[in-house]
C-alpha positions as a printed NumPy array, in Angstrom:
array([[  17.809,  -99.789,  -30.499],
       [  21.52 ,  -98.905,  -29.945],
       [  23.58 ,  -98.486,  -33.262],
       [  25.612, -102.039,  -34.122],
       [  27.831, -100.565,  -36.82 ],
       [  29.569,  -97.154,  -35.618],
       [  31.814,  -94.816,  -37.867],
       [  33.885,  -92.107,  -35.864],
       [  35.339,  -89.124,  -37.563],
       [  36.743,  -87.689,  -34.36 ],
       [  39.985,  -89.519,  -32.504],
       [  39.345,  -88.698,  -29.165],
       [  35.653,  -89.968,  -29.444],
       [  37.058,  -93.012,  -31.454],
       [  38.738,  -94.073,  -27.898],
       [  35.493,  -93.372,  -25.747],
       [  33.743,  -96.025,  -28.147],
       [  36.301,  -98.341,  -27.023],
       [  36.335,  -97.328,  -23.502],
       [  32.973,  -97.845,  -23.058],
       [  32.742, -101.239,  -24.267],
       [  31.78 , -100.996,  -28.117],
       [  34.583, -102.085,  -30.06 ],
       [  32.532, -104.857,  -31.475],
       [  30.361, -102.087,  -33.114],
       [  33.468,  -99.392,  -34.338],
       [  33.517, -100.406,  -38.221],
       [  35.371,  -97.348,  -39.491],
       [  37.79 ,  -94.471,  -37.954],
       [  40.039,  -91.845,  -39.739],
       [  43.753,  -91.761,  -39.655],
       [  44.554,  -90.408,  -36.597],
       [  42.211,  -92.564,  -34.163],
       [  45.32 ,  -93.872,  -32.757],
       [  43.993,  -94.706,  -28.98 ],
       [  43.798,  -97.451,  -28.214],
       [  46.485,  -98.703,  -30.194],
       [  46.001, -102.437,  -29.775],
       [  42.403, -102.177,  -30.907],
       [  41.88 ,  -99.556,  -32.934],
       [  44.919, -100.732,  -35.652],
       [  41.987, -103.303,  -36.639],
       [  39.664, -100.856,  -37.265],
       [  39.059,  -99.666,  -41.346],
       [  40.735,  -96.363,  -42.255],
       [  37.9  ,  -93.827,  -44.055],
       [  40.539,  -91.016,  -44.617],
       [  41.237,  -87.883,  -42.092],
       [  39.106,  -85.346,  -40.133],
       [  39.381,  -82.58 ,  -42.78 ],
       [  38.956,  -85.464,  -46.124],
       [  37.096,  -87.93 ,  -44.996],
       [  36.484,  -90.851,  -48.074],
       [  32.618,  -90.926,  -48.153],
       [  32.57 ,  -93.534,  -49.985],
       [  33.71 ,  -96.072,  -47.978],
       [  31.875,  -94.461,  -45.395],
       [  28.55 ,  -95.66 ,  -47.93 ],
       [  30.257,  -99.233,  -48.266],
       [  30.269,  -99.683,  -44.495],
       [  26.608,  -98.205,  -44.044],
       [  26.708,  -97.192,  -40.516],
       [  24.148,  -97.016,  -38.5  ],
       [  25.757,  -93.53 ,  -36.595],
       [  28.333,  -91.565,  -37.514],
       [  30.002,  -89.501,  -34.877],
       [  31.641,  -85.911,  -36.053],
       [  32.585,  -82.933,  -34.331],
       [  31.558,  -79.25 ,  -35.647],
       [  35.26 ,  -78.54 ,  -34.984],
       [  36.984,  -81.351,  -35.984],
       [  34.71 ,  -81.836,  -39.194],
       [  34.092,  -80.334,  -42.622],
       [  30.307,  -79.176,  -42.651],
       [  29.858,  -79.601,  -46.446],
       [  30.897,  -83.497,  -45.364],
       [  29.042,  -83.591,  -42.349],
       [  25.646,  -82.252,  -44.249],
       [  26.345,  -84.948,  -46.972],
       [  26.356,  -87.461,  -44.475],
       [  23.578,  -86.711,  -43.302],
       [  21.438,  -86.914,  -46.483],
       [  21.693,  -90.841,  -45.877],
       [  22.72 ,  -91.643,  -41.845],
       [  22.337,  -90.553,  -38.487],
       [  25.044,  -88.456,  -37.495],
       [  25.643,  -87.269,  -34.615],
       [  27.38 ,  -83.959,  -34.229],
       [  29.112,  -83.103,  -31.05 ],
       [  29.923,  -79.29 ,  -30.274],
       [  33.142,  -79.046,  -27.731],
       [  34.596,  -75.803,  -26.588],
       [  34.726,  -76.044,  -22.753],
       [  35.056,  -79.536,  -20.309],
       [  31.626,  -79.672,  -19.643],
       [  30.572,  -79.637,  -23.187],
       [  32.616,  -82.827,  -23.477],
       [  31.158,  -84.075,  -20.399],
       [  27.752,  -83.642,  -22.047],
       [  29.51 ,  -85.501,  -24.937],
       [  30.332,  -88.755,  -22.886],
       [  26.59 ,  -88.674,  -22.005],
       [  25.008,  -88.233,  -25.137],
       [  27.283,  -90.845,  -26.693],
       [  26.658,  -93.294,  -24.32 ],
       [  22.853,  -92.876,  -24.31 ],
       [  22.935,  -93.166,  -28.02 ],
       [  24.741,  -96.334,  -27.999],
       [  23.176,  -98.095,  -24.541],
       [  26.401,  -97.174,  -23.206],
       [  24.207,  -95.178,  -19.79 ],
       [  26.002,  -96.743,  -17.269],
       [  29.445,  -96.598,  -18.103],
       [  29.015,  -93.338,  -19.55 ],
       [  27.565,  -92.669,  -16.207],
       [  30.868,  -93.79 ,  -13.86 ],
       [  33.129,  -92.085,  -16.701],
       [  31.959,  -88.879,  -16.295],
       [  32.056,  -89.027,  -12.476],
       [  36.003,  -89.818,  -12.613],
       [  36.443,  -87.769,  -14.662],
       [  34.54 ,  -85.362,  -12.085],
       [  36.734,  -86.573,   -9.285],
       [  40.167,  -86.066,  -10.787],
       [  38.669,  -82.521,  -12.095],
       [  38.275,  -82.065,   -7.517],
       [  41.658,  -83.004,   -7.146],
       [  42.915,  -79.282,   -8.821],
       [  45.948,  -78.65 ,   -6.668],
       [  45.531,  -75.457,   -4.943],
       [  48.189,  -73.196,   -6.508],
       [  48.335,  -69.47 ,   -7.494],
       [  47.26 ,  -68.663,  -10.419],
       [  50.263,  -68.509,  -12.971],
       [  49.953,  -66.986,  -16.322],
       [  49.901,  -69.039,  -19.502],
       [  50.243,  -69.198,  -23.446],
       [  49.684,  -71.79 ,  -24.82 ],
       [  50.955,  -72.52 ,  -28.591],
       [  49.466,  -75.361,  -31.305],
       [  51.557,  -73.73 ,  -34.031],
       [  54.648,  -71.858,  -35.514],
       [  54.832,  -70.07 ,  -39.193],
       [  52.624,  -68.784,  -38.294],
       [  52.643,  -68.649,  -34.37 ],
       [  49.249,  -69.783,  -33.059],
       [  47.662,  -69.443,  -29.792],
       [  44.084,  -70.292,  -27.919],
       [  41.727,  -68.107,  -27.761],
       [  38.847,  -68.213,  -24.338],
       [  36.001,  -69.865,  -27.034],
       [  38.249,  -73.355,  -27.072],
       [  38.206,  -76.658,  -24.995],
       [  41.883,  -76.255,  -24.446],
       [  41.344,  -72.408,  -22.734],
       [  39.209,  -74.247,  -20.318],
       [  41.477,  -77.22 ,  -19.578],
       [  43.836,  -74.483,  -18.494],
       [  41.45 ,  -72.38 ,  -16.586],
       [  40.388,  -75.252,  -14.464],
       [  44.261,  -75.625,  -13.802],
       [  44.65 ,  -71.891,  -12.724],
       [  46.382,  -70.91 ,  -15.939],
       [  45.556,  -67.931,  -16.94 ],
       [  45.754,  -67.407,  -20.571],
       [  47.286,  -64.276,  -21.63 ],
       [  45.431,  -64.569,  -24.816],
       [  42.431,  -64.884,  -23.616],
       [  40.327,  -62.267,  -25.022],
       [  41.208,  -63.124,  -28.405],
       [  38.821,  -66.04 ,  -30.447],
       [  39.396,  -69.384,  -31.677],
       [  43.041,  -69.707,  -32.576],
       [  44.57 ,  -66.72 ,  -33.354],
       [  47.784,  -65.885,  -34.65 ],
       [  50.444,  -63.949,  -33.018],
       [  54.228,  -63.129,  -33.213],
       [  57.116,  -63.909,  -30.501],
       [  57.67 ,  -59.554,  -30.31 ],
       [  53.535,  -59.6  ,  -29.211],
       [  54.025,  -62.398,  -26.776],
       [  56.835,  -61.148,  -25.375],
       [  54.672,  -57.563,  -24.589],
       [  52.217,  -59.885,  -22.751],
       [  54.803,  -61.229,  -20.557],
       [  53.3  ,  -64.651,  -19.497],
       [  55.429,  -66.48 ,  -16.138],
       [  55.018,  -69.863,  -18.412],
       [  55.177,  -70.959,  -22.279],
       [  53.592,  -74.268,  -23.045],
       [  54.637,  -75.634,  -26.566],
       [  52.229,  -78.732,  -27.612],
       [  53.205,  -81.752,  -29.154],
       [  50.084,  -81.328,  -31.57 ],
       [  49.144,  -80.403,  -33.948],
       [  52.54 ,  -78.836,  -34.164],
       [  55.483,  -81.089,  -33.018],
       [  57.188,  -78.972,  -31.457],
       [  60.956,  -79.793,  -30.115],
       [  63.899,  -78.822,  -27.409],
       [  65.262,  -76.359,  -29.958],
       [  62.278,  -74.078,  -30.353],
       [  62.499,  -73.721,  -26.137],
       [  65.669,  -72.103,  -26.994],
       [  64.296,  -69.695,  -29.97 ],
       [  61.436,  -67.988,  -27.345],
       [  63.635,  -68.152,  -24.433],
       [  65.865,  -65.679,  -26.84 ],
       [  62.311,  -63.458,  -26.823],
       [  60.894,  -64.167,  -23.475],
       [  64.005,  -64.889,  -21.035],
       [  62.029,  -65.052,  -18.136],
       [  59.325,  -66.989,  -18.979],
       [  59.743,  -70.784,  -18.168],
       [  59.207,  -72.794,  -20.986],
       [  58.094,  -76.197,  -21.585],
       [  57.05 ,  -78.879,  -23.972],
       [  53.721,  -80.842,  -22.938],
       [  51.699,  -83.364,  -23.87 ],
       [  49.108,  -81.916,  -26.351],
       [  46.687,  -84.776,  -25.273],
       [  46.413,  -83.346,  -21.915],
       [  44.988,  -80.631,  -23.225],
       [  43.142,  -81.016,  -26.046],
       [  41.745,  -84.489,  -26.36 ],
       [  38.239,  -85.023,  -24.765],
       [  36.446,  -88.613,  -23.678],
       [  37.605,  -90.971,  -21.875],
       [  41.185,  -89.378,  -22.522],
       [  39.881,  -86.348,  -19.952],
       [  40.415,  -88.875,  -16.819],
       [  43.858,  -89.827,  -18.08 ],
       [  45.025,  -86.048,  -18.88 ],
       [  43.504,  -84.658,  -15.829],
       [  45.637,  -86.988,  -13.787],
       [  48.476,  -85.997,  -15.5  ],
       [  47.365,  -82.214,  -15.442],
       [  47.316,  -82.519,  -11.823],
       [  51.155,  -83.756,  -11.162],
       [  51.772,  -80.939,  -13.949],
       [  50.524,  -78.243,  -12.255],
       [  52.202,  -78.804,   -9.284],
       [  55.702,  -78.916,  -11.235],
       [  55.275,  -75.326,  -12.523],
       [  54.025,  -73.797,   -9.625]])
């Protein structure tokens, strides 16, 4: 029997709940499920990714919990799961979250719009305009300076694009400095609007560094938000990639 009472610790997966039809069920979601905003504003607050408040989580009672091994703490995950179903979702490359969508939907008797979400999603992922490849960092912080590593959803958002990322042998989310990136020479510098906001005026400290990179400021959610945010990014990701080419 599908779950009728759903908590979501993870924001992109908060919006796929929503997207495919079961906002009557969402009864909890942490601070930043902000998508979609008209809906989701009515939803109970349980606390954020990292602190979740567990007991409010008890209060509510779910009958499924979704987390992410990522976006989650395991000590809260495993205490969680003393008393609910959770259900864990593991998300490092597109088709994991494609996998995602399905499982989620399946769970909550969701099949057949899970079903037609994941083959947009599929189609906009065909529509890849065919461009040379065009090396890429990509940065999610400064003080320190971090970077993407190949082992993250985000590396393969911009491998399907045909960005190569000159950090790609390193893991996770390393850290780096603006002397090492400039050694690695990359044609383009994407700064992400999350986690880190990043603004006009850091363009300007890199360019000082890497003068002939090309620099630019995108939409983190492009990126690095999965579900049913994929088939909006990937649009987006498509116009993109034609602009720096």
């Amino acid at each position: 029997m599908p779950p009728s009472t759903i908590v979501s610790l993870v924001p992109s997966l908060t919006e796929l709940l929503f997207d495919l039809g079961l906002e009557e069920s969402v009864a909890g979601r942490t601070r930043f499920c902000i998508h979609p905003k008209e809906n989701v504003e009515k939803v109970p607050i349980v606390g954020g990714t990292k602190n979740p408040r567990l007991d409010k989580i008890r209060e509510i009672a779910p009958d499924l919990i979704i987390a992410n091994k990522e976006e989650n703490r395991k000590e809260d995950i495993e205490e969680l799961q003393e008393d609910f179903e959770v259900l864990v979702t593991d998300i490092d490359s597109i088709n994991e979250a494609l996998f995602a969508i399905h499982d989620i939907g399946w769970t909550c008797g969701k099949q057949d719009e899970a079903r037609k979400l994941i083959s947009d999603i599929q189609a906009e992922m065909g529509r890849v305009p065919d461009e040379p490849a065009v090396t890429t960092a990509y940065f999610i912080w400064r003080d320190p300076w971090m970077t993407v590593g190949h082992d993250t959803y985000i590396h393969s958002v911009m491998s399907h694009w045909n960005m190569e990322n000159v950090y790609k042998e390193k893991n996770r989310y390393p850290k780096t400095t603006l002397y090492e990136l400039s050694l690695r020479k990359p044609e383009t510098i994407l700064l992400s609007s999350e986690p880190y906001p990043f603004k006009e005026k850091h363009i300007q400290e890199i360019s000082a560094i890497c003068p002939s990179s090309n620099i630019l400021l995108v939409n983190g959610e492009w990126f690095s938000w999965y579900g049913s945010r994929m088939l909006h990014g990937f649009r987006k990701m498509n116009m993109f990639r034609k602009a720096i080419s």
